[in-house]
C-alpha positions as CSV (number, residue, x, y, z in Angstrom):
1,X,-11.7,7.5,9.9
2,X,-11.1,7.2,6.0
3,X,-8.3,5.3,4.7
4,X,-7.2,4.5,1.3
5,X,-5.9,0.8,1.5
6,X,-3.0,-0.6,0.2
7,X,-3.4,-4.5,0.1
8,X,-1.7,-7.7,0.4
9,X,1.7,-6.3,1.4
10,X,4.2,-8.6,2.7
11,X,4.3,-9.7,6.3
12,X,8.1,-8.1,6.2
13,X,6.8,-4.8,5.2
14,X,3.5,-4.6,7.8
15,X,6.3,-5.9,10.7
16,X,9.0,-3.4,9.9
17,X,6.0,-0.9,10.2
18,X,4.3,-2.1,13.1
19,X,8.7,-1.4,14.9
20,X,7.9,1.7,14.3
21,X,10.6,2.2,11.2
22,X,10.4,4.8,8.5
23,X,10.1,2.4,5.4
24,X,10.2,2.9,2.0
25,X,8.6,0.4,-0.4
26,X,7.9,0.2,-4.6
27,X,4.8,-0.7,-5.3
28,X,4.2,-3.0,-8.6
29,X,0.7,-4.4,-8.0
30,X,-1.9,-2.8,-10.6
31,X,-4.4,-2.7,-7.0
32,X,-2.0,-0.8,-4.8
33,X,-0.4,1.4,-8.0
34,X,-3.6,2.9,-8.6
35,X,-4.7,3.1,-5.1
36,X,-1.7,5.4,-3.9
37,X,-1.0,6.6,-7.1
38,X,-2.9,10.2,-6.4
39,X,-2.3,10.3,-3.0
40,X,-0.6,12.8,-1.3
41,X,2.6,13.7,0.7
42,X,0.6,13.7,4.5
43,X,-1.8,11.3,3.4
44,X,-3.0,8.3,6.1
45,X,-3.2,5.2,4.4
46,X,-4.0,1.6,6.0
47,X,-1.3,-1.1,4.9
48,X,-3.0,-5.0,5.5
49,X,-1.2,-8.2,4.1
50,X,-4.5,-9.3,3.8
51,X,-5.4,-9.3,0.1
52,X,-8.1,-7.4,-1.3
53,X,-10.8,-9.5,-1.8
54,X,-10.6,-10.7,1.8
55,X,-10.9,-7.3,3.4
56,X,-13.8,-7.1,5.5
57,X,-14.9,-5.7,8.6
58,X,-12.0,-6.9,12.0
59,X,-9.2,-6.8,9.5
60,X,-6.2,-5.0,11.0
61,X,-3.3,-3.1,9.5
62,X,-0.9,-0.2,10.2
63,X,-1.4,3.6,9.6
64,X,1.0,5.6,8.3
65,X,2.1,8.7,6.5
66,X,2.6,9.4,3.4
67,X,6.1,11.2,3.5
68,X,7.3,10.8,0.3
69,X,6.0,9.7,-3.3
70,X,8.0,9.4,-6.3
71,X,6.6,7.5,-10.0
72,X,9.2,5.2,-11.5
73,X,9.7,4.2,-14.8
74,X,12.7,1.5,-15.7
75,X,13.1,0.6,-19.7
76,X,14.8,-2.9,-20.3
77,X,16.4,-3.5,-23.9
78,X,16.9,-7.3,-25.0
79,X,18.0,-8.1,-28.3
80,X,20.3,-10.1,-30.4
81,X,20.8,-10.7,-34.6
82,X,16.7,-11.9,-34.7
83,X,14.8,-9.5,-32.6
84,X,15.1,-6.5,-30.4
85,X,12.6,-6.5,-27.2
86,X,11.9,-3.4,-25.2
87,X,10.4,-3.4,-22.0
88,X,9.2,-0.6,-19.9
89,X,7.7,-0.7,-16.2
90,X,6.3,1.7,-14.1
91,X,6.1,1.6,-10.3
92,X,5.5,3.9,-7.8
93,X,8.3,4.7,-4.7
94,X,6.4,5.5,-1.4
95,X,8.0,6.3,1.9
96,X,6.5,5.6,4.8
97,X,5.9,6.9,8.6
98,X,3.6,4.8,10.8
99,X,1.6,5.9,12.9
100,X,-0.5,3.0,14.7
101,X,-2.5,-0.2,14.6
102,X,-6.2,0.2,13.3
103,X,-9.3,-2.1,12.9
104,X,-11.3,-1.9,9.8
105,X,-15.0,-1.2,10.8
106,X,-16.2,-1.3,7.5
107,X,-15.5,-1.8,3.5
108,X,-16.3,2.0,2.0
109,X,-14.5,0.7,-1.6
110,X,-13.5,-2.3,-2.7
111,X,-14.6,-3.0,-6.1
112,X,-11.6,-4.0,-8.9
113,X,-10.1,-1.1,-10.9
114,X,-10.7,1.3,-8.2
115,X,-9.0,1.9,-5.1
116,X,-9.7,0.2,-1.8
117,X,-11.4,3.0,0.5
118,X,-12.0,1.5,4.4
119,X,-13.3,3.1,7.7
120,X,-11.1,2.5,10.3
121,X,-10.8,2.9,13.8
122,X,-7.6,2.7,16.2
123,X,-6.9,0.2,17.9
124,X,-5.5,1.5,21.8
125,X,-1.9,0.1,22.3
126,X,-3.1,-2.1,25.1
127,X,-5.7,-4.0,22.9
128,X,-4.0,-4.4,20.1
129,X,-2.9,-7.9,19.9
């Protein structure tokens, strides 16, 4: 099956997923911003902490659901008698429901400004490790 891929996540975020807990992370990365950015509520997507240029075919991850999406957009004023700074960054709030372990087969997408696209298949419970 087709996943969109969300890449080098944090060995925190793929364990909390791989317990089976709802999650909900902000994603900041230009790679992964872009990647989920049109994706929908009920979505699958593949999470890996492998990073995206390493992504090949036997890399594993966790499937989840897309159950919530939310853009985010934080301004930050600095200033003082010589200057006034202003500072605006936009990230993207994604909840989370995982579903199970897969196995990239293959690298659909992978090339830089466009989202990661993988084939994946998963991996039965009892040869996952």
């Amino acid at each position: 099956m087709e996943y969109v891929a969300l890449t080098g996540m944090s060995e925190r975020v793929i364990s909390e997923l791989k317990h089976r807990r709802l999650l909900t992370i902000e994603i900041r990365s230009p790679h992964n911003f872009f990647a989920a950015l049109n994706l929908n509520v009920g979505d699958l997507l593949l999470l890996t902490h492998t990073s995206p240029e390493d992504v090949t075919g036997g890399t594993t991850g966790v499937v989840a659901k897309l159950s919530k999406h939310q853009v985010i957009t934080q301004r930050t004023v600095q200033s003082n008698e010589l200057y006034y700074e202003e500072r605006e960054t936009t990230s993207l709030r994604i909840q989370l429901d995982p579903r199970c372990i897969a196995r990239v087969r293959k690298v659909i997408n992978n090339k830089i400004g466009e989202r990661t696209v993988v084939d994946a298949d998963e991996i039965p419970l009892y040869n996952a490790h």
